[in-house]
C-alpha positions as a Python dict, from the first residue, in 0.01 Angstrom:
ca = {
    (1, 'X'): (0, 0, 0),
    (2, 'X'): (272, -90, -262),
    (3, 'X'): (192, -453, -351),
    (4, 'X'): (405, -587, -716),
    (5, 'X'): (231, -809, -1007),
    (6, 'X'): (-57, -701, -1305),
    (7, 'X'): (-414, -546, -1232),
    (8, 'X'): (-627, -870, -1231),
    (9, 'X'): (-882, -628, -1402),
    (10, 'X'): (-664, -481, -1681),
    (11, 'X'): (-365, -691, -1672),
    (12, 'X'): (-185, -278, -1644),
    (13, 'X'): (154, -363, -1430),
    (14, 'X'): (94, -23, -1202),
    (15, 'X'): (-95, -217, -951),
    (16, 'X'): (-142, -33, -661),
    (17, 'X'): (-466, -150, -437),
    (18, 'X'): (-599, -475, -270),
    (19, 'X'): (-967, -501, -297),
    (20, 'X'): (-1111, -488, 70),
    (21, 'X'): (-1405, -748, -51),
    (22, 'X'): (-1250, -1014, -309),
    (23, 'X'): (-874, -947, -244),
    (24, 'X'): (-811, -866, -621),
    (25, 'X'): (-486, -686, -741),
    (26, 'X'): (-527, -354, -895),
    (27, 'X'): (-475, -38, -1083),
    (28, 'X'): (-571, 320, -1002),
    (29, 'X'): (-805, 311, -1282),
    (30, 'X'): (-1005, -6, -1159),
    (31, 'X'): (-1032, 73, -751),
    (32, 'X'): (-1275, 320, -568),
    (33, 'X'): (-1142, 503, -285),
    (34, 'X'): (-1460, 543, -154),
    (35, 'X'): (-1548, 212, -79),
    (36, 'X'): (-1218, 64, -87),
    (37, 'X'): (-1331, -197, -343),
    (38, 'X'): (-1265, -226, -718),
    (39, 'X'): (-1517, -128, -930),
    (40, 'X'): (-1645, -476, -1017),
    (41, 'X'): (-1714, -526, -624),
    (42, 'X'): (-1810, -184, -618),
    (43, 'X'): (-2106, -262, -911),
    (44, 'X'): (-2234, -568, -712),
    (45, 'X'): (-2286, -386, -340),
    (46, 'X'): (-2344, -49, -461),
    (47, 'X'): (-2268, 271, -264),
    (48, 'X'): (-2511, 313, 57),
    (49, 'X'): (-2608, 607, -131),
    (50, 'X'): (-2789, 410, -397),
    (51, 'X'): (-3032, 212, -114),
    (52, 'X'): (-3311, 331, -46),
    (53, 'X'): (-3424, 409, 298),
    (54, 'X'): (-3752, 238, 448),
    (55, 'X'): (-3899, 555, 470),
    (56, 'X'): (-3863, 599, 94),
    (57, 'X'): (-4032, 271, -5),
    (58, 'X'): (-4345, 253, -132),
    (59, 'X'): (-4641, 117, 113),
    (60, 'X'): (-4670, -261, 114),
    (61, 'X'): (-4337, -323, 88),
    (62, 'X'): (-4158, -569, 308),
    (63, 'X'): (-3865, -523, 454),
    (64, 'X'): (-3662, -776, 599),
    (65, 'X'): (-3316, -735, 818),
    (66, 'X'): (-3137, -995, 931),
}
């Protein structure tokens, strides 16, 4: 996607990505291809690679899904 104006990370002017979550501007540097998110959404979801599966948890854990 070609998209014109400054990282909103990095303030770089080689922006090149929308963020899929927060709709920020920017740079190759700052996005994840993976998730499609920049890194700063990316820190605050976390990959579904980092969560743990019920199985894993200890005993006595709750688990709630909504």
């Amino acid at each position: 996607m070609s998209v014109a104006g400054l990282c909103e990370l990095c303030e770089r002017p080689d922006v090149d990505h929308t963020c899929d979550r927060c709709g920020r501007l920017v740079c190759d540097r700052h996005w994840d291809e993976d998730t499609g998110m920049c890194v700063e959404c990316g820190a605050e979801v976390g990959r579904p690679s980092d969560r743990m599966s019920p199985e894993d948890m200890p005993d006595g854990v709750d688990t709630y899904r909504f």
